[in-house]
N, C-alpha and C positions, 0 to 999 in steps of 0.2 A: 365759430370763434367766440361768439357772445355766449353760447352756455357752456365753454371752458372756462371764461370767465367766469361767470357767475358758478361755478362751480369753486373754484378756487380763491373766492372771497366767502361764498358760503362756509368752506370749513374753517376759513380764519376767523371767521368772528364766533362761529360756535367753539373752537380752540378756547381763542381767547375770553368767552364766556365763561366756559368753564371752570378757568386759572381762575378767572377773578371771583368766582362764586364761592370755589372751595378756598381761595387765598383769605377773604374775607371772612368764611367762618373760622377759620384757623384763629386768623388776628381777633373777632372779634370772642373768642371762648377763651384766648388766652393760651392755649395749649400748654398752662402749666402743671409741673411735673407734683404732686401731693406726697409727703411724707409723713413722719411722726406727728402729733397732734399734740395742744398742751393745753390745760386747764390752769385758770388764772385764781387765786384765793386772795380776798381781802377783811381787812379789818376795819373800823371807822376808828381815826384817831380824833375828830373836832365835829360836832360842840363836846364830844365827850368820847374817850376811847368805849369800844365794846365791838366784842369779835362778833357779837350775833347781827352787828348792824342796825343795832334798834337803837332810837330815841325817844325821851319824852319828856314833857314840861306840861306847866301849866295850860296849854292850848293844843299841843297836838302829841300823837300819838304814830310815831313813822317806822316803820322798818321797810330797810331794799333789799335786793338779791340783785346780784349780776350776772347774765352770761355773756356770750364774747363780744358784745355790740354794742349790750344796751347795759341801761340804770332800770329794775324794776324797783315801784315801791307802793304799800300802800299807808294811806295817809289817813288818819282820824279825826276829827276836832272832838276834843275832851271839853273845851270849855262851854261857856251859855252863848256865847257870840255864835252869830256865822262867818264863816272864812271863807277866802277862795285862795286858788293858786295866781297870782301875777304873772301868767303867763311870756308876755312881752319882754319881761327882764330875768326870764331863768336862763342859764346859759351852762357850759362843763365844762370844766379845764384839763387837758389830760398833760402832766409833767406842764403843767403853766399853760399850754395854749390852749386860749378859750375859743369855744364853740358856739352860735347860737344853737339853741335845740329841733329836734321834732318830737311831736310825742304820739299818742294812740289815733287820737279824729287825725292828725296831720304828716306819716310817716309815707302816705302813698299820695301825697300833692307834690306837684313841679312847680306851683308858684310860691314866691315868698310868703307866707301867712301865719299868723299866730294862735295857737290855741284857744279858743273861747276857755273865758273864766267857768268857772262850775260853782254856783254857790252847796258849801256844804254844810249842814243843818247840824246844832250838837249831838254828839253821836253817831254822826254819819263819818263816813269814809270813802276816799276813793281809790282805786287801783289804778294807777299809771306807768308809763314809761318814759324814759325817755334818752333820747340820740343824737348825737352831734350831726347837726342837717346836711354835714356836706357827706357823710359816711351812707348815705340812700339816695341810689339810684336805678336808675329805668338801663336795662341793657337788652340785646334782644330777645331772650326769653326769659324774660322776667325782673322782678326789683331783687337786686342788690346791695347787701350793707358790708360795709367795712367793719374789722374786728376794732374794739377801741384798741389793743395792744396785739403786735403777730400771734397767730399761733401755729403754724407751722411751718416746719422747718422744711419742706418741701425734699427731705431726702439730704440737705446738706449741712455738715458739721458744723460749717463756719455762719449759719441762720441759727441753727440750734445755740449756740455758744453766744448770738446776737439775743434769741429769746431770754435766754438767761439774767441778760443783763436789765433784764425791766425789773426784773424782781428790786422791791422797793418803789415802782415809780405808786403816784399819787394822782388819784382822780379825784377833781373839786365839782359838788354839786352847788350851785346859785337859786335858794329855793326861795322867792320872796313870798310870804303869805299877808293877805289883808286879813284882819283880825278888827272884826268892827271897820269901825274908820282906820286905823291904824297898821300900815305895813309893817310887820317882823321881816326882816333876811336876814333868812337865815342859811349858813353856810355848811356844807356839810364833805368832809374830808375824807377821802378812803386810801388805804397805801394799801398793795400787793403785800404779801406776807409770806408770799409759797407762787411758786411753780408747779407744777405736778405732768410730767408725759403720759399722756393715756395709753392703756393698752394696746398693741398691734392690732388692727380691727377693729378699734373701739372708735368710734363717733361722739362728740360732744352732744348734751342733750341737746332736744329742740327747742327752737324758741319758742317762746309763746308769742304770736302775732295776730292782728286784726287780718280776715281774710281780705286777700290785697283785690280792688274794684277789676271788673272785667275791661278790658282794652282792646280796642277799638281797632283790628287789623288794620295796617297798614304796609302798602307796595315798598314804602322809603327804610320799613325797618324790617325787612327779611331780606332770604337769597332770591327774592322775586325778580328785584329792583334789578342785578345788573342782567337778567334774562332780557326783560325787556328793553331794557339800555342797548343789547348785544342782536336784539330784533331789530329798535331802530335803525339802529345804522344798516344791516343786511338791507331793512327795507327801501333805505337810504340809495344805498349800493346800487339795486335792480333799478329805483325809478333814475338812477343818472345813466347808467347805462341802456335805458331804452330809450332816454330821451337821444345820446349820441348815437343810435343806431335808429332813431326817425328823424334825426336833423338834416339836412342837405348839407353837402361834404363841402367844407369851405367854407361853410357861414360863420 
């Protein structure tokens, strides 16, 4: 009687192992459906309009590039001062709501942290990013970012026809630079301009990213975790039912 038992709880929990192993990668991959793809175009309208996205004054020299995530830019000081970026107080607004950032040293950290300043020398320049911090995260195979605006329509009219509607919206950069002793913020405004659907097949480029830090296996974030979960209890199973089959009957 005891190894029908234990036969019959063996396959429950390997069952039930199962369901939960493949239930969880479903949920956790999302098992969404992907359709048409769309590329987003912008202009800067402030401190100065210019479709090329470039700026320049007496201290700095900036142009950005977007792809679906980020703010690329790289930065120059023209003047004799050295400057840095104020990291602490850059922040991004997308249609008004503001973001704090990540940028290149801080897009693969999970703790709250701010960019270290970078002093830059006249003449020099730097290449940055940067991402609205809650749009990256850790999932289980791998870091994941948020597009700043949809881009695809997953196969349905009524998402396509929602993409559409961004056209116009307005991304605000919050760039404060120290310049000598003296902080400039400076603000810098981009609106959509165009929509464009990519070709059937066609992929958006790739981004360009810091290669993300190697991580640290662990049982709690794969389909290890509920095996062994699905062992304890079996194991569970067998030591209660040997102990009722060496107990004395009545005790």
């Amino acid at each position: 009687m005891l190894n029908n038992r234990l036969k019959t709880i063996t396959t429950y929990v390997l069952l039930v192992s199962l369901i939960f192993v493949y239930g969880c990668s479903g949920a956790l991959s999302g098992g969404g459906k992907s359709g048409g793809r769309y590329i987003y175009q912008y202009t800067m309208t402030e401190p100065s309009a210019n479709d090329q996205l470039l700026f320049k004054d007496d201290y700095i020299t900036v142009q950005f590039k977007f792809d679906e995530s980020a703010v690329k830019f790289q930065l120059q000081n023209v003047s004799d001062l050295p400057i840095s970026i104020v990291w602490e107080n850059v922040a991004m607004s997308l249609n008004n709501r503001a973001f704090p950032v990540k940028n290149t040293s801080t897009i693969y950290q999970t703790e709250m942290s701010h960019p270290l300043p970078v002093m830059i020398p006249s003449l020099g320049y730097v290449r940055e990013m940067v991402i609205p911090r809650d749009n990256v995260m850790w999932e289980k195979d791998g870091w994941k970012e948020k597009d700043l605006f949809p881009t695809d329509d997953m196969g349905s009219a009524a998402r396509k026809k929602l993409i559409m509607k961004y056209n116009g919206s307005v991304v605000k950069l919050m760039l404060p630079v120290r310049i000598g002793d003296v902080v400039q913020d400076y603000v810098f405004s981009f609106k959509v301009k165009g929509i464009t659907a990519l070709p059937e097949n066609v992929r958006p480029p790739v981004k360009e990213r810091p290669t993300p830090p190697p991580v640290t296996s662990s049982v709690s974030s794969g389909p290890l975790m509920p095996i062994l979960i699905a062992g304890g209890i079996l194991g569970l199973a067998i030591y209660v039912l040997s102990k009722d089959k060496a107990s004395p009957i009545g005790f």
